[in-house]
Each structure stands twice: as structure tokens, then as C-alpha cells.
C-alpha positions, 0 to 999 in steps of 0.5 A: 262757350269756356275762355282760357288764359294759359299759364304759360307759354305752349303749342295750342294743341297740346294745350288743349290736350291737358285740359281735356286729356280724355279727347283724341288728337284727331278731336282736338285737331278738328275742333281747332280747324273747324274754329271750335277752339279759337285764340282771341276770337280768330282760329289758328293754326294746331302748333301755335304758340300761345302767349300768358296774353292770349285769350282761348275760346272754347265753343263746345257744349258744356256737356261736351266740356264736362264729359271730356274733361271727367276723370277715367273718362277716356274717348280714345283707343291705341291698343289693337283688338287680337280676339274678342268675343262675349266673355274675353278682349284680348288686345295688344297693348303700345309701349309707354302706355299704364295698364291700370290707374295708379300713383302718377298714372294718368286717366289714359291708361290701358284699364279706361281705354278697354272701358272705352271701347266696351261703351261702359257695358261690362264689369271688366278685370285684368287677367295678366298685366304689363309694365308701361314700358313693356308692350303686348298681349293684356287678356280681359275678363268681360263679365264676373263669371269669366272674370273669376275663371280668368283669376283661377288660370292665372292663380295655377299658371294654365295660361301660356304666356311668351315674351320676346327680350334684346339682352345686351351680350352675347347668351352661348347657351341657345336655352335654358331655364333662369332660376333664382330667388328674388325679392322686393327691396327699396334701393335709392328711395324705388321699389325694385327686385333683387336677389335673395337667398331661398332661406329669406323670408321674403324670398319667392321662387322665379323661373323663366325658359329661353331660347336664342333666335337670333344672334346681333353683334353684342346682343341676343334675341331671346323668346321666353316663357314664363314659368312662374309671374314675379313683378319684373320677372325677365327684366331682373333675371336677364340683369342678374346674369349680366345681360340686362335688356336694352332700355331698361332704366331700371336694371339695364346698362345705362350707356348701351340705353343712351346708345340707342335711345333715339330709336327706343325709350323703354326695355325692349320687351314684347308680351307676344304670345299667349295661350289657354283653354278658354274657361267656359267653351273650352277652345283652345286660344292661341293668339300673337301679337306684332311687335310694335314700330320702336321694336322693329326699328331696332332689329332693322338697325342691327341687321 
């Protein structure tokens, strides 16, 4: 048995989800309804409020409290699986959710999931990442050899990859292609994309194709296809031409943001269609992925 005194003052359950931040909700909601988590020796409600004087009880193993407070250890899963087979995970990943472990990202990410959900068998490697605000399709190596075929597809741009974006304004052209020239520069102490001239240095050509689907009062629905795979690609090029993507806290327009933030709080960007020749069969894989709760509250909103 573990007893806990809380620092301060906070629901039980979300309590115990930062102490053992690897455990599903549904776990913590059973462990406190079952009496495996008590306050004072009595079992209590998952939204009580904890006072600095209460005392908490814990009765799991100590196995068990090892394991789920280890770090990259992850008992949960909130991506869909859109293809699986021996050598390849195709998912959908939810919005607010990293792909990979880094500076300020929790050991709930993307990467510790997948790692999950495979039960730690296989050496996996990320074919195509995703921003945390950004939902969709992330492609999974299973296995070194596919891993490394994976790595040369994405090197010579064999993988088709769409988007779909909600631009604030209205695009006349119905498409297109975005070309510029970007680059990375720190502005207000971030590493953000801006423009470049094509004779700096540090500039990297960036190409995207769109198409308007569909038209909203002062916004456009565009799908996209990216031609080249520049950190931030449509989200800067959308910004440079005045038509920044709704939620975008970064190159976006902060008033359109606030407007809508009570229905989306992040860039209104989904990740929804890939599609490539898999590497050792030599089929053809083509596989979408639904747009997530926040996106289709939005476009139910506009109509």
C-alpha cells in the first residue's frame, strides 16, 4: 500500500492521473470505484476535491505502482489503427497529442502509445510526423528492414501525402501550387519558418498543390498535397498569402482564433490521406483518415 498527501488542492482523479500519468482514465476510474484508491481510508467519489490534509491510499502492488509510474511507459491508446500488417501501422493520430518524445512533451505521446499497443515487440521508426496540434495519418515502420525502405520513400518523395486546412478569407483561384522559399529564424525567443530570398543560404525550396472544395462565409475549405516536406509547410505558406489557418497560434490571426476557440484549439489541419507503394509486397496502399470531433463541429457550425 502507497499513502500520499497532496501538495495542493485538486480533483482525486486528476490527481492520481499525474502521479501515475501512464494509466488510462477508465483505470483510474476503477481503481477509485472499486476502493483501490481511498481518501482517509474511505472511498470517494473520481471529482472530489482533495484538501493539502487528506490522506490518499493506494492499494496496488508495488509492481503495479512501479510499472505504471515508469517513464515511456504508456497503458493507453487514443490513435486509430487504419492498416496493419507485418511490416507497416498506419494510425490516425487525435489532435493535442506529440508524435515522439521531446523538450516539454510528455511520456503520453504518440511514439509510447504505438509502443503500447505493439506490447514492446518491435523496433519501430516514424515514416511521416505530425505537429501535436495537427491530426491524421502517421505511418510506422514494424521492423529495421522496413523501417530503412520506409526512410528512403519519404527521402525521394514516393509517398503521397493530403491535407485538408480551413484558410480564414476567401482563395478565388480554385488551385494552385504555393511556391516559396522558407527558412528557420527565432522570433520572440521560438523557432518559427519565415520567408526567404532563394539566394540565402539557409533558404529550402517549399511547394504545396490546393484545391478549393468548398467555399464558407470568409473561409475556404482547401485539400492540399504536399510536394516537398518543410517543418510547418502549409500552415507558413497559407500565412504568407494572408490566409492563415483558423487556430493557428503561431502564424494564425489571433481574433478569427479567439472567435472560434470554444469549438477548436488548435490549427484546423488534418493529415487525411496517404498513398505509396509498399516497399516489400509491392501493393499499392491508399488509406484515409476521418476528420476528428473538433474538425466536424467546425464545418457543422459554418454551414
Amino acid at each position: 500500500m502507497l499513502e500520499l498527501t497532496p501538495k495542493k488542492e485538486n480533483r482525486l482523479d486528476r490527481y492520481i492521473m499525474d502521479i501515475f500519468s501512464s494509466a488510462t482514465l477508465s483505470e483510474i476510474y476503477k481503481w477509485i470505484r472499486t476502493g483501490k484508491i481511498k481518501v482517509n481510508r474511505k472511498k470517494q467519489k473520481t471529482d472530489y476535491k482533495l484538501k493539502k490534509t487528506d490522506k490518499i491510499q493506494i492499494f496496488l502492488s508495488e509492481a503495479q505502482i512501479e510499472d505504471y509510474k515508469k517513464k515511456g511507459v504508456i497503458h493507453k491508446k487514443s490513435f486509430e489503427v487504419l492498416y496493419e500488417d507485418d511490416d507497416i501501422l498506419i494510425v490516425n493520430k487525435p489532435p493535442n497529442l506529440a508524435s515522439q518524445g521531446g523538450v516539454g512533451v510528455s511520456e503520453n505521446n504518440l511514439v509510447n502509445q504505438v509502443r503500447y499497443y505493439l506490447k514492446n515487440k518491435n523496433t519501430i521508426a516514424l515514416a511521416n510526423r505530425l505537429d501535436k496540434g495537427t491530426s491524421g495519418i502517421v505511418i510506422f515502420g514494424k521492423n529495421p528492414e522496413i523501417n530503412s525502405k520506409l526512410y528512403e520513400l519519404t527521402k525521394k518523395r514516393k509517398i503521397e501525402k493530403y491535407y485538408y486546412a480551413l484558410a480564414v478569407g476567401k482563395i478565388t483561384k480554385n488551385k494552385g501550387i504555393l511556391n516559396d522559399y522558407t527558412k528557420r529564424a527565432i522570433r520572440n525567443y521560438q523557432e518559427r519558418i519565415v520567408s526567404a530570398d532563394k539566394n540565402d543560404p539557409k533558404a529550402r525550396y517549399t511547394e504545396t498543390e490546393y484545391e478549393v472544395k468548398f467555399y464558407y462565409r470568409g473561409y475556404t475549405l482547401l485539400k492540399l498535397k504536399l510536394n516537398t516536406g518543410r517543418m510547418h509547410q502549409i500552415r507558413v505558406q497559407c500565412a504568407l498569402r494572408k490566409h492563415p489557418i483558423l487556430g493557428d497560434k503561431t502564424y494564425g490571426n489571433q481574433k478569427e482564433n479567439t472567435l472560434w476557440s470554444r469549438y477548436i484549439k488548435r490549427q484546423f489541419l488534418h493529415a487525411s490521406h496517404i498513398k505509396f507503394t509498399h516497399p516489400i509486397t509491392n501493393k499499392t496502399i491508399s488509406v484515409e483518415a476521418p476528420f476528428p470531433k473538433d474538425i466536424k463541429r467546425i464545418l457543422a457550425k459554418l454551414r
